[in-house]
N, CA, C and O atoms as a GROMACS GRO file, in nm:
protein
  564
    1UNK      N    1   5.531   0.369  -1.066
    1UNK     CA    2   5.498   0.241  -1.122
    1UNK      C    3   5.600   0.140  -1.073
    1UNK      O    4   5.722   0.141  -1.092
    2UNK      N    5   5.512   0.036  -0.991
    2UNK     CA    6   5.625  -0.068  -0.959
    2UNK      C    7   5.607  -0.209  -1.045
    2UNK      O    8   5.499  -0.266  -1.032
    3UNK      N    9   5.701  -0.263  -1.126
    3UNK     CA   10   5.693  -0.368  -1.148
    3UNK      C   11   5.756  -0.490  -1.099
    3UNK      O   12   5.878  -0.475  -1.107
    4UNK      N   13   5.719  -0.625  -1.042
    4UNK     CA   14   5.760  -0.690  -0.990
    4UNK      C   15   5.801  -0.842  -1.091
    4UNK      O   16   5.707  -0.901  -1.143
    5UNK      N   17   5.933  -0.891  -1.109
    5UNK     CA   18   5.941  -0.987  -1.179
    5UNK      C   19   6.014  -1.102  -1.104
    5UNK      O   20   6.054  -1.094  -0.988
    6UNK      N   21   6.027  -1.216  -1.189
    6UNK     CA   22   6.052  -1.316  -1.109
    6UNK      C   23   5.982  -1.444  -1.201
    6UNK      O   24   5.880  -1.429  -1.268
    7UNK      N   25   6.072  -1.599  -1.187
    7UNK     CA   26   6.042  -1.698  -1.202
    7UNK      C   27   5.935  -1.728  -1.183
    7UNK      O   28   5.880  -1.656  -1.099
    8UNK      N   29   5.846  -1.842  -1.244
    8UNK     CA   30   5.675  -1.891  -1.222
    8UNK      C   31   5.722  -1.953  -1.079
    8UNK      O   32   5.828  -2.003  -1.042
    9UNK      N   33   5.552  -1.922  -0.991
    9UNK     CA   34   5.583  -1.998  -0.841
    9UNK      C   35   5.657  -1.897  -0.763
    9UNK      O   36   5.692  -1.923  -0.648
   10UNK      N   37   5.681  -1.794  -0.813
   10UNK     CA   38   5.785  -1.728  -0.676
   10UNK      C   39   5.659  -1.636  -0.613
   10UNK      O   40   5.705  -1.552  -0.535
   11UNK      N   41   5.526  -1.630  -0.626
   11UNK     CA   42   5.469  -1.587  -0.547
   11UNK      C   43   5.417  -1.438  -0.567
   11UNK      O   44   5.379  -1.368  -0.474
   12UNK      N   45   5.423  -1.390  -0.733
   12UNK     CA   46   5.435  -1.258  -0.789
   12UNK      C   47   5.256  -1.222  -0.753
   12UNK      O   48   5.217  -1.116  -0.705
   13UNK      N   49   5.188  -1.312  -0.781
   13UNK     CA   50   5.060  -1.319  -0.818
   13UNK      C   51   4.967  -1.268  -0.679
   13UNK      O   52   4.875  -1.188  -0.656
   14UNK      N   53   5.066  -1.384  -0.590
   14UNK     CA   54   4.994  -1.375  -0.419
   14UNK      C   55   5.009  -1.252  -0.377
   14UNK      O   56   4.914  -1.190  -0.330
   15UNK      N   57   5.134  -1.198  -0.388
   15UNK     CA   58   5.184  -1.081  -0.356
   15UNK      C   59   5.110  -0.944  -0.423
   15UNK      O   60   5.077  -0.838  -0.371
   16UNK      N   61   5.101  -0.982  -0.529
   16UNK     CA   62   4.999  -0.843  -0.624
   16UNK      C   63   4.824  -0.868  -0.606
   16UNK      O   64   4.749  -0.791  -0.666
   17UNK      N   65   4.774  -0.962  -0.532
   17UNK     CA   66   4.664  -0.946  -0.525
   17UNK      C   67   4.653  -0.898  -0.338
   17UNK      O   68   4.550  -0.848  -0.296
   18UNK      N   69   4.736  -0.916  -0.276
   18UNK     CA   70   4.740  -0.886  -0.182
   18UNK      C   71   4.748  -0.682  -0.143
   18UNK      O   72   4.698  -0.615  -0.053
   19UNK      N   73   4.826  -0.649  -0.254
   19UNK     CA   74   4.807  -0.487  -0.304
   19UNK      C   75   4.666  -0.420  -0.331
   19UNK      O   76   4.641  -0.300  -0.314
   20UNK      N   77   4.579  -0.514  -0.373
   20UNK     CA   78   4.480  -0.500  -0.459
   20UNK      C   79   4.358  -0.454  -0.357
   20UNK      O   80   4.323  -0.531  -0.267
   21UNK      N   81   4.285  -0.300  -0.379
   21UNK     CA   82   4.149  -0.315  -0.301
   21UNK      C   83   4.098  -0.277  -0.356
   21UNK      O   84   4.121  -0.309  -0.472
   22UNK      N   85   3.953  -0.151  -0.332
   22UNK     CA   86   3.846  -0.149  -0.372
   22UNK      C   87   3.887  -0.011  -0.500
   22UNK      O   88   3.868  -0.019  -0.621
   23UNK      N   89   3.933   0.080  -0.443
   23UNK     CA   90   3.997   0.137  -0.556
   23UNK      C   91   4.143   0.173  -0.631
   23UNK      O   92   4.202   0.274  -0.669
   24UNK      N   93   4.165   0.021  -0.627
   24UNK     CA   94   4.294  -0.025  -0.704
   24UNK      C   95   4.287  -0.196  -0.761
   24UNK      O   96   4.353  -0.291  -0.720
   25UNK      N   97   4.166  -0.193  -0.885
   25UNK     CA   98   4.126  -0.341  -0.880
   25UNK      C   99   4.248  -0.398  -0.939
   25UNK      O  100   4.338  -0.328  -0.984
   26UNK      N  101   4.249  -0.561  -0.935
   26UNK     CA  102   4.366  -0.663  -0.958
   26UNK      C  103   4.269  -0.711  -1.098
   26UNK      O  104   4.150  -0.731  -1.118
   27UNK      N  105   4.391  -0.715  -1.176
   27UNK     CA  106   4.360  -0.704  -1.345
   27UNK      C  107   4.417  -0.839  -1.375
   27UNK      O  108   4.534  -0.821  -1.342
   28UNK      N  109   4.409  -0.969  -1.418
   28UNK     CA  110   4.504  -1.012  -1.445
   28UNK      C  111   4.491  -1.049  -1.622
   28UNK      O  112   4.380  -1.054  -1.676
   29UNK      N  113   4.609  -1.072  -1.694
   29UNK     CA  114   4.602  -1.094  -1.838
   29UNK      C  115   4.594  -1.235  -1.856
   29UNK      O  116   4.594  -1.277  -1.972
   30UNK      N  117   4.586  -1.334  -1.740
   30UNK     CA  118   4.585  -1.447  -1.744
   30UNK      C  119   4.420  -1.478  -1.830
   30UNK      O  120   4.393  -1.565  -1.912
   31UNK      N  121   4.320  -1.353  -1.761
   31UNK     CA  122   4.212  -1.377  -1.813
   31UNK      C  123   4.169  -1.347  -1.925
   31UNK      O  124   4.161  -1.226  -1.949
   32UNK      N  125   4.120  -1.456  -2.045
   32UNK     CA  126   4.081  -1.382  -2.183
   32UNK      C  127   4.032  -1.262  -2.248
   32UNK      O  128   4.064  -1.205  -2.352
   33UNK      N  129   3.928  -1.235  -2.137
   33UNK     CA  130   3.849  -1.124  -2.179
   33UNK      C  131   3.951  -1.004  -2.178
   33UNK      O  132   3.974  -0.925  -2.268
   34UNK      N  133   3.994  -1.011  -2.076
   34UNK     CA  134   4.072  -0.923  -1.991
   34UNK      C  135   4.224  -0.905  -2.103
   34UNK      O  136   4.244  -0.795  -2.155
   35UNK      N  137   4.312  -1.009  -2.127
   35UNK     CA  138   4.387  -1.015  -2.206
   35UNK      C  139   4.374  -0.945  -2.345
   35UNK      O  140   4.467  -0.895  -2.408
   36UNK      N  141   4.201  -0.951  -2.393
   36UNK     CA  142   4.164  -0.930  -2.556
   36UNK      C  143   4.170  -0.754  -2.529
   36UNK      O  144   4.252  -0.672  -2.571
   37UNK      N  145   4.036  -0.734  -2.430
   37UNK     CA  146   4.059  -0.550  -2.384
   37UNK      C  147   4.214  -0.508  -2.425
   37UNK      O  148   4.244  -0.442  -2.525
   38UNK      N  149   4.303  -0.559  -2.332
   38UNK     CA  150   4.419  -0.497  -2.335
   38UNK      C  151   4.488  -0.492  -2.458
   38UNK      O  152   4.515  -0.385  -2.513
   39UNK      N  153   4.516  -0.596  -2.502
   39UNK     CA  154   4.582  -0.594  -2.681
   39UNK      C  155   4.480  -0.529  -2.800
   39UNK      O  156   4.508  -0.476  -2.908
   40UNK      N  157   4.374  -0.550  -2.746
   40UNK     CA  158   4.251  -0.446  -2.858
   40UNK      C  159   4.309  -0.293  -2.863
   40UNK      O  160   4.363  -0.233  -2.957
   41UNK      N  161   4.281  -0.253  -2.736
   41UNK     CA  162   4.288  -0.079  -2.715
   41UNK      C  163   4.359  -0.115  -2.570
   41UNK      O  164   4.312  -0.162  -2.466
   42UNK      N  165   4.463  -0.081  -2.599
   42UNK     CA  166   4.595  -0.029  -2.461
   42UNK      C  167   4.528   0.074  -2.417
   42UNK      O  168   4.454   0.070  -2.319
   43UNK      N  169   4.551   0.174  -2.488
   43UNK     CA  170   4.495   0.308  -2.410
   43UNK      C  171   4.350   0.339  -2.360
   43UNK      O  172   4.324   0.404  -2.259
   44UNK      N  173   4.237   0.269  -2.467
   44UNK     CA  174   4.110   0.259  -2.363
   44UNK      C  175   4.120   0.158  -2.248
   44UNK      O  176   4.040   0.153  -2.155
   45UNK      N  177   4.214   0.089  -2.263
   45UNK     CA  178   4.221  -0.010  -2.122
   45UNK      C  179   4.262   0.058  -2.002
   45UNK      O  180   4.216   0.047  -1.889
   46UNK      N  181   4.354   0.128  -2.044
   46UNK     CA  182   4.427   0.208  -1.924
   46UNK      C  183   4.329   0.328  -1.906
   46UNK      O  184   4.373   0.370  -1.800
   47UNK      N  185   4.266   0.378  -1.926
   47UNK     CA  186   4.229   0.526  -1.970
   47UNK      C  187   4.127   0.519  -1.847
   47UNK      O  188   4.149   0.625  -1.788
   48UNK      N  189   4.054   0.468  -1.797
   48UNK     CA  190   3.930   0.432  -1.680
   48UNK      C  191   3.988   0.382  -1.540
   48UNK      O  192   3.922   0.339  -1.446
   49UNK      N  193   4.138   0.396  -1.549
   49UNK     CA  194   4.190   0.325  -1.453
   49UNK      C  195   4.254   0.418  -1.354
   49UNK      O  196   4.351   0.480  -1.397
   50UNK      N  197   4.216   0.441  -1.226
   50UNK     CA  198   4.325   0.557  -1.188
   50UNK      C  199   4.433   0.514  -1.146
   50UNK      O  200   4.536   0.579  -1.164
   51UNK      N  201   4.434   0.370  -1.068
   51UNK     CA  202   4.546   0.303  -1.029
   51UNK      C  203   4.498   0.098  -1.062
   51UNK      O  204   4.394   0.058  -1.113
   52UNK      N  205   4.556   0.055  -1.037
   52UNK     CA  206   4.555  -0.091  -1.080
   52UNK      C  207   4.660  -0.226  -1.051
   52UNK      O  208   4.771  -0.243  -1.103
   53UNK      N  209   4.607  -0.295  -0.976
   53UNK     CA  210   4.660  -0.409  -1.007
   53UNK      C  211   4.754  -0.483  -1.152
   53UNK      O  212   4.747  -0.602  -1.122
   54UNK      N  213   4.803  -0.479  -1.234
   54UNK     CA  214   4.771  -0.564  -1.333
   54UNK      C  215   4.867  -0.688  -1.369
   54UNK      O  216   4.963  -0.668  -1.443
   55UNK      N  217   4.845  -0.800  -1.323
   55UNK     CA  218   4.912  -0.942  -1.358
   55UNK      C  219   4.928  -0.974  -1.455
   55UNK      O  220   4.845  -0.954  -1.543
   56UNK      N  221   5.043  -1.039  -1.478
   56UNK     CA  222   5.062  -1.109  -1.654
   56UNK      C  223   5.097  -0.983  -1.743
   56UNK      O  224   5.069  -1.003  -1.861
   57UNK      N  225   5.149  -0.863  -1.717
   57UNK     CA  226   5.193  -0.792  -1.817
   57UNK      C  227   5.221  -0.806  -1.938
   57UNK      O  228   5.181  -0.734  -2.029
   58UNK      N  229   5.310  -0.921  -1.948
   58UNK     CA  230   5.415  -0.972  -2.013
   58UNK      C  231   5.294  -1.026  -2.138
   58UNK      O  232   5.332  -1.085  -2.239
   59UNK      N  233   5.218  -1.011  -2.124
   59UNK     CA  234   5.127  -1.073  -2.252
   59UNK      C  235   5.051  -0.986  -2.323
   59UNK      O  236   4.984  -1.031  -2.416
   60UNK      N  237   5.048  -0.891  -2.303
   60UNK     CA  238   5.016  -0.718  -2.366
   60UNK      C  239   5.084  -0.588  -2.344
   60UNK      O  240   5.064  -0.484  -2.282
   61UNK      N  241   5.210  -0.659  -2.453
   61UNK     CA  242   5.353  -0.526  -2.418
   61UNK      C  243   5.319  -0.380  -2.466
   61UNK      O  244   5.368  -0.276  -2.424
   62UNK      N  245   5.221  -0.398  -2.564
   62UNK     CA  246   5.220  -0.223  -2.618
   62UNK      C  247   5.091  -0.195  -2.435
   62UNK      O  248   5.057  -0.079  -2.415
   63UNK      N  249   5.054  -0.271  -2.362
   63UNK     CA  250   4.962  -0.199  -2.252
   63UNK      C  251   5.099  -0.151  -2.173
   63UNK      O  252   5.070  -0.126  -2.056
   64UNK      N  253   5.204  -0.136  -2.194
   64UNK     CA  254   5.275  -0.060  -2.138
   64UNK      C  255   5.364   0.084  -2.160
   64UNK      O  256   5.435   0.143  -2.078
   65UNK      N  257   5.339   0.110  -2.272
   65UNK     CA  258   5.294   0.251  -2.341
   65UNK      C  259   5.157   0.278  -2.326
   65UNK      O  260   5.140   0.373  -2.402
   66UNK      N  261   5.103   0.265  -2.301
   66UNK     CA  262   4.941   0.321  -2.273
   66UNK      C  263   4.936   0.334  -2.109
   66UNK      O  264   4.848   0.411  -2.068
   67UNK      N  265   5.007   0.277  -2.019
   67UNK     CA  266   5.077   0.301  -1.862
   67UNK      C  267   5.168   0.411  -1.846
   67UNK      O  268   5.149   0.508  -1.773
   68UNK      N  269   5.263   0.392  -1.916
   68UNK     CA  270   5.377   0.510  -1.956
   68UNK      C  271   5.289   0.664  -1.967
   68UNK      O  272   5.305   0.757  -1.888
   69UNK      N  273   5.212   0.664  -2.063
   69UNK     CA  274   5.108   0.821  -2.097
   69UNK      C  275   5.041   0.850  -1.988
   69UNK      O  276   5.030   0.961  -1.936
   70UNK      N  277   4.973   0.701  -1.936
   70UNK     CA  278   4.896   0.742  -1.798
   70UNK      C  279   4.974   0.834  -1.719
   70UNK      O  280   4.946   0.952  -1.694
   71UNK      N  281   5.118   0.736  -1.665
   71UNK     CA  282   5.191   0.786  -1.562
   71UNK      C  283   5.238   0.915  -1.598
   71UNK      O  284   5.247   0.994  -1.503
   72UNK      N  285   5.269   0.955  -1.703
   72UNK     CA  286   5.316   1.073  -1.796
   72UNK      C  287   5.237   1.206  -1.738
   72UNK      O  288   5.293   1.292  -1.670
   73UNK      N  289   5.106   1.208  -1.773
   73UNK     CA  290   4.960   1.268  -1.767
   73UNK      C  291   4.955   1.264  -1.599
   73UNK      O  292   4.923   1.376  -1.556
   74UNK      N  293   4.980   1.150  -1.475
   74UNK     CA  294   4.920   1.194  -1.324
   74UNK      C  295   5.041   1.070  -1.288
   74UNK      O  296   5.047   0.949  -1.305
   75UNK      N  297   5.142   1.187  -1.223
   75UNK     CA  298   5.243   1.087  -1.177
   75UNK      C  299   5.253   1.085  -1.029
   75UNK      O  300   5.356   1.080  -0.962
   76UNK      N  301   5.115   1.090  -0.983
   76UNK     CA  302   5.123   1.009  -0.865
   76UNK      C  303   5.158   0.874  -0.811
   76UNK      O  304   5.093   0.773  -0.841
   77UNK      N  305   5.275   0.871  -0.720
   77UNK     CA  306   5.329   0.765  -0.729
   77UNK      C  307   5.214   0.665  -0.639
   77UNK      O  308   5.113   0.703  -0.579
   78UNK      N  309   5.262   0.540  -0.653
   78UNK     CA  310   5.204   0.402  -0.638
   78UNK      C  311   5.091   0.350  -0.712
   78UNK      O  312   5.037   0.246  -0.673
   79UNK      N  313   5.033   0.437  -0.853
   79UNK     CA  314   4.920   0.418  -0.953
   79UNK      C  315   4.919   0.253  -0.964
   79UNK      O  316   4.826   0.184  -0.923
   80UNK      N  317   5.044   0.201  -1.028
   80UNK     CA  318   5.005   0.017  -1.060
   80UNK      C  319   5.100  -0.011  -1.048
   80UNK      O  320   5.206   0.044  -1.080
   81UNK      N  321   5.070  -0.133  -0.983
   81UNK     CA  322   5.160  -0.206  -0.933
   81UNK      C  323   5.165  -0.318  -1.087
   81UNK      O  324   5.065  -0.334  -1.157
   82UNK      N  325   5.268  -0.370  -1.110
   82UNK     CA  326   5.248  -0.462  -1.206
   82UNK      C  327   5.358  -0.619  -1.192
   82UNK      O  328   5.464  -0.632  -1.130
   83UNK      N  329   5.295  -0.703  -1.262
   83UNK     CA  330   5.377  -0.849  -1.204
   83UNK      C  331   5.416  -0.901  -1.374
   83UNK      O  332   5.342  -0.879  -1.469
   84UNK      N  333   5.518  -0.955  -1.381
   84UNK     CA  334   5.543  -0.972  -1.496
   84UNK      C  335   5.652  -1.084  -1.526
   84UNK      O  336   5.702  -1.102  -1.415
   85UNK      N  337   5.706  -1.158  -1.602
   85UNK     CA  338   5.806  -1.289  -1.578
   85UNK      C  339   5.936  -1.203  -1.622
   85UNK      O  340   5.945  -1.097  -1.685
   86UNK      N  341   6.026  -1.282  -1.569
   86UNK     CA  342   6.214  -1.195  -1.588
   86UNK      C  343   6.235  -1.133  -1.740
   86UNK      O  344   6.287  -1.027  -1.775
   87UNK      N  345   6.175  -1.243  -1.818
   87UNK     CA  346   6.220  -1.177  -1.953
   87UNK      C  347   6.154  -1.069  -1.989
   87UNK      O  348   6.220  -0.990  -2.057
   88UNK      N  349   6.036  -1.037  -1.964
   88UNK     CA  350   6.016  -0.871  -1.974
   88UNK      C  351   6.106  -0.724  -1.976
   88UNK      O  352   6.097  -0.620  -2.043
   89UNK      N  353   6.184  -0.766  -1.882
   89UNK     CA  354   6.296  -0.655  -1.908
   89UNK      C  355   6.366  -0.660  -2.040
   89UNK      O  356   6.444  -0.571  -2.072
   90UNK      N  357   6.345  -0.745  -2.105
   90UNK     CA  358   6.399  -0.796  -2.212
   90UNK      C  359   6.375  -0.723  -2.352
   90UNK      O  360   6.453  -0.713  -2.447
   91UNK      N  361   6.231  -0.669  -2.336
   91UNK     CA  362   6.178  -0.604  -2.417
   91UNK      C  363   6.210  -0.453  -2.458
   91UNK      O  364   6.189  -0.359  -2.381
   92UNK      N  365   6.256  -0.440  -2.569
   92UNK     CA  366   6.292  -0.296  -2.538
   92UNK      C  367   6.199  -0.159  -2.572
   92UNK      O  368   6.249  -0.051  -2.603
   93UNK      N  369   6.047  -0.184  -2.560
   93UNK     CA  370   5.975  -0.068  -2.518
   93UNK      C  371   5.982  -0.023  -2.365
   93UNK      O  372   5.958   0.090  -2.324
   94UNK      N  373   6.030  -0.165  -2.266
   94UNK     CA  374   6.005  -0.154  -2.109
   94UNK      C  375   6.171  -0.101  -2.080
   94UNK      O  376   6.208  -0.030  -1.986
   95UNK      N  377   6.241  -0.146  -2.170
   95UNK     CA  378   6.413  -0.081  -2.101
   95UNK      C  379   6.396   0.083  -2.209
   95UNK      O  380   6.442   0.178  -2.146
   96UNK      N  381   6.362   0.106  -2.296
   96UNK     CA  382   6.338   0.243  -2.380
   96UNK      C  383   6.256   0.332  -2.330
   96UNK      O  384   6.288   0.449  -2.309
   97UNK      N  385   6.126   0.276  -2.304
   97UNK     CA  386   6.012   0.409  -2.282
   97UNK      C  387   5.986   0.441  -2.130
   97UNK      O  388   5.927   0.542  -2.093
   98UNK      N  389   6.054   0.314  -2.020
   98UNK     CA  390   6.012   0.356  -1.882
   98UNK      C  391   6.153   0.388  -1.811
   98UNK      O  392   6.157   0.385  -1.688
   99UNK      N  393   6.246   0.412  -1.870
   99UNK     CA  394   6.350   0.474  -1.778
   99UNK      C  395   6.287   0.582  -1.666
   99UNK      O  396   6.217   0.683  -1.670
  100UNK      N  397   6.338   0.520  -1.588
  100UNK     CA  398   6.322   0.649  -1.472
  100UNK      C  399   6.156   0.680  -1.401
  100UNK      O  400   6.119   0.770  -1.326
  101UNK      N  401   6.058   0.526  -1.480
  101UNK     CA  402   5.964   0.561  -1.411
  101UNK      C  403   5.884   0.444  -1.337
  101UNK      O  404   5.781   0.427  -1.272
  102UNK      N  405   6.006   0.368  -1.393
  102UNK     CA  406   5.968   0.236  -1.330
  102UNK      C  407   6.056   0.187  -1.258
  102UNK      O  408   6.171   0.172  -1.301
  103UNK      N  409   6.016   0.149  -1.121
  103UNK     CA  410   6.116   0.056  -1.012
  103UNK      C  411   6.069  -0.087  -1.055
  103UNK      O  412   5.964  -0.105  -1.117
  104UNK      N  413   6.167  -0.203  -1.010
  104UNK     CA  414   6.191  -0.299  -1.085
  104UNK      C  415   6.272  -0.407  -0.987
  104UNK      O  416   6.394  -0.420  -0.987
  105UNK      N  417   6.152  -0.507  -0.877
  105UNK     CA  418   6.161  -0.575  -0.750
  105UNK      C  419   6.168  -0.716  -0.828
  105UNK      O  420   6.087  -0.752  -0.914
  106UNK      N  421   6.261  -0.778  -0.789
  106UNK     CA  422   6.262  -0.931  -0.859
  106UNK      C  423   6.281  -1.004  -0.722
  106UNK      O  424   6.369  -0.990  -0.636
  107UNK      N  425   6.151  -1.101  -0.730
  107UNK     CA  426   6.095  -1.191  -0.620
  107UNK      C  427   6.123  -1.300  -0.686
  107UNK      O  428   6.088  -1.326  -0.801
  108UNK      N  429   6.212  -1.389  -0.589
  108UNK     CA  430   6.247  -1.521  -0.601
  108UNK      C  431   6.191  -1.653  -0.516
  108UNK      O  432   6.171  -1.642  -0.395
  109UNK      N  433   6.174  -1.732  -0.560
  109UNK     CA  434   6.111  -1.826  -0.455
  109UNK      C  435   6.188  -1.816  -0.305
  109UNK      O  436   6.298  -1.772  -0.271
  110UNK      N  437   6.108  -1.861  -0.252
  110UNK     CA  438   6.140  -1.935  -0.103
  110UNK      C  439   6.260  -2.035  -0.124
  110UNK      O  440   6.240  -2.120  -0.210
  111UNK      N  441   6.378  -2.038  -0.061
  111UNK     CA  442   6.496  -2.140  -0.079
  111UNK      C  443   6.405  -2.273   0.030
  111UNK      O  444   6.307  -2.249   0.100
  112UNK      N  445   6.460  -2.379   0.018
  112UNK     CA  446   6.399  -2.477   0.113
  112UNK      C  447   6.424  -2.470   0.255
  112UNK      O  448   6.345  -2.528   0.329
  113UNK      N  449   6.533  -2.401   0.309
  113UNK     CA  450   6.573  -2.367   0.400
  113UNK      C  451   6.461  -2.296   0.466
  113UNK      O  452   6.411  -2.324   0.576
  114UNK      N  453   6.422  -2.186   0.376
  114UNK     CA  454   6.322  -2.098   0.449
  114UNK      C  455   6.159  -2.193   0.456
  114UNK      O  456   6.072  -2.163   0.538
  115UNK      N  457   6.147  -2.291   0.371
  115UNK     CA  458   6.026  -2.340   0.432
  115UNK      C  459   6.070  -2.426   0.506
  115UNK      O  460   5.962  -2.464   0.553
  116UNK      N  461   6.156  -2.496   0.561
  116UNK     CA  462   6.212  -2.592   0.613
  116UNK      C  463   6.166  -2.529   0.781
  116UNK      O  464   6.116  -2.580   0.881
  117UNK      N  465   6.217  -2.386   0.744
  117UNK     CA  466   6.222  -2.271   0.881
  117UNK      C  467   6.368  -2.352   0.929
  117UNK      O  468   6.352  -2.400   1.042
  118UNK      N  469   6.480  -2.375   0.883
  118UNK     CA  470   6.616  -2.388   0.899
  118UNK      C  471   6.693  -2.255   0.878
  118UNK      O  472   6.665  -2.165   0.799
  119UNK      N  473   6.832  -2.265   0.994
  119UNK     CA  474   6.905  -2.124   0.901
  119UNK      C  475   6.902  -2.124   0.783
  119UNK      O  476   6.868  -2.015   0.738
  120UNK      N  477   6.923  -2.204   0.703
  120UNK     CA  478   7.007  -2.214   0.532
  120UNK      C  479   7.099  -2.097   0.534
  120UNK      O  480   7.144  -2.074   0.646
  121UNK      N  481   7.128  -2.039   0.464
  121UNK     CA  482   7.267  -1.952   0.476
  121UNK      C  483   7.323  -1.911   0.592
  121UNK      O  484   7.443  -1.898   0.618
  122UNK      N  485   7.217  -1.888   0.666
  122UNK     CA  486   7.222  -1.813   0.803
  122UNK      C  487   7.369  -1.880   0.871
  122UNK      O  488   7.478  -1.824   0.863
  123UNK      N  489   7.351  -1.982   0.922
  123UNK     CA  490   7.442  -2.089   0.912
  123UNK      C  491   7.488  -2.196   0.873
  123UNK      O  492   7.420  -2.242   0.780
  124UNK      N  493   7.590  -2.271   0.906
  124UNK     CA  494   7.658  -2.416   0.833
  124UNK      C  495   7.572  -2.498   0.768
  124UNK      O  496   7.454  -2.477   0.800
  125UNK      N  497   7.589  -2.585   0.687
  125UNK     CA  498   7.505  -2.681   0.677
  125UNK      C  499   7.474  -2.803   0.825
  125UNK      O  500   7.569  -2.849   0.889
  126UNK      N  501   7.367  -2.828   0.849
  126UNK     CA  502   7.333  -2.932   0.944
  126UNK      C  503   7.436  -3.037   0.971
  126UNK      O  504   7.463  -3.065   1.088
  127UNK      N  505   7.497  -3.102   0.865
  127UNK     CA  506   7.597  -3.220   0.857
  127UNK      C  507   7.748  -3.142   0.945
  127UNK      O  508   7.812  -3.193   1.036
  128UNK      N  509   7.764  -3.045   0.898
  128UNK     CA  510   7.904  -3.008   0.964
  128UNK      C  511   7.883  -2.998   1.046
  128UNK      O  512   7.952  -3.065   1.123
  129UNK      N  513   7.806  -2.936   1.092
  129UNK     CA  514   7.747  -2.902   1.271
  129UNK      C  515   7.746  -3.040   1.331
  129UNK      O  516   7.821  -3.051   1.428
  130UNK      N  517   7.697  -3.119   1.307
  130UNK     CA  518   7.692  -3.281   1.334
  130UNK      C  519   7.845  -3.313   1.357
  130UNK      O  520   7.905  -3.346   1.460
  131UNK      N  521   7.897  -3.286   1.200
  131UNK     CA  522   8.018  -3.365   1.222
  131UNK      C  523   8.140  -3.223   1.313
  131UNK      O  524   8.251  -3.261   1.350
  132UNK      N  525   8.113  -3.126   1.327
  132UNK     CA  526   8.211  -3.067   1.427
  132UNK      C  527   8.164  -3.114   1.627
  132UNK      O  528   8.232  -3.097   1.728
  133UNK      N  529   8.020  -3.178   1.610
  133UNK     CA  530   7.987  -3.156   1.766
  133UNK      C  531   8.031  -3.312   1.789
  133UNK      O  532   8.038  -3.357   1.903
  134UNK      N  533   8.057  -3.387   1.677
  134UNK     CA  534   8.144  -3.561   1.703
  134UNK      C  535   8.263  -3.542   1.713
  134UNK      O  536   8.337  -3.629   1.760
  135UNK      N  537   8.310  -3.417   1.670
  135UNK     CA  538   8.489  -3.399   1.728
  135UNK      C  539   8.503  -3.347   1.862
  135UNK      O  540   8.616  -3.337   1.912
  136UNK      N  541   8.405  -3.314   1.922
  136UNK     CA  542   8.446  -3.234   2.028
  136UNK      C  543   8.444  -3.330   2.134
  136UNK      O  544   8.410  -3.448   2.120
  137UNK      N  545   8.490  -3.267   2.255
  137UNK     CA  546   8.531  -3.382   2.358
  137UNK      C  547   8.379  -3.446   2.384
  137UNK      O  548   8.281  -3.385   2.342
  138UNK      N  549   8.366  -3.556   2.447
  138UNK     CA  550   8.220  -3.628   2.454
  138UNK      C  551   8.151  -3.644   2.336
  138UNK      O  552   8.035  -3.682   2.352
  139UNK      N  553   8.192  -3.624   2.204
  139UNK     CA  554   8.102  -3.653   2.090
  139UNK      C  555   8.002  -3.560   2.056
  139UNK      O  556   7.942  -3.572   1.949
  140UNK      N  557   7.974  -3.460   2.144
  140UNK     CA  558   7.888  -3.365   2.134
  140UNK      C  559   7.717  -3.391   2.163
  140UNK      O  560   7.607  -3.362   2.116
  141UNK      N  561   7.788  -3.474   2.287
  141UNK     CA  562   7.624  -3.540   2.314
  141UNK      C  563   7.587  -3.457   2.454
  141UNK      O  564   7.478  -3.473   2.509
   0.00000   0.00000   0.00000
């Protein structure tokens, strides 16, 4: 079981539907219906599922004891992938009941650098580079 967390906008969503095919559907809790299933009956939610997408975790915490039994019962790895916001770890059925069965990828936005397609860390800032190639002999022209 992988869960992936991270700030709104960092791209959790794009990334977990991109996982998603014909037999591993993308679940998300964003959707009502979908949200009510899960907080109704955790375990009939999970129970029809062999592997799964499922987005928005974070809004039907006991559906993660009803994941836990799954994984418990057929621990074939890569069953669901799951996307969820930072404070989830927060919860202590997810730091209590999934030790050791959950990996735990925190996706951060894009820095501007990287959409910029600039080094950003890689190297200096732009300005020093500027202002070291005006010290050099010829101005750095």
């Amino acid at each position: 079981m992988v869960l992936v967390v991270g700030p709104r906008q960092a791209g959790k969503t794009t990334l977990a539907r991109l996982y998603a095919q014909s037999d591993r559907p993308y679940l998300t809790l964003d959707d009502p219906a979908t949200l009510v299933a899960a907080r109704a009956d955790p375990a009939g939610f999970v129970r029809g599922l062999k592997s799964a997408v499922i987005d928005e975790v974070q809004r039907a915490p006991d559906l993660l004891l009803a994941i836990k039994e799954s994984v418990d019962k057929d621990p074939a790895p890569g069953r669901f992938l799951l996307t969820g916001s930072s404070n989830l770890m927060a919860l202590p059925v997810v730091a209590d009941s999934l030790a050791g069965r959950l990996a735990v990828i925190t996706l951060l936005p894009f820095a501007q650098a990287e959409l910029a397609g600039t080094p950003g860390i890689a190297g200096p800032p732009l300005r020093w580079r500027r202002a070291a190639r005006s010290r050099e002999p010829g101005g750095g022209r």
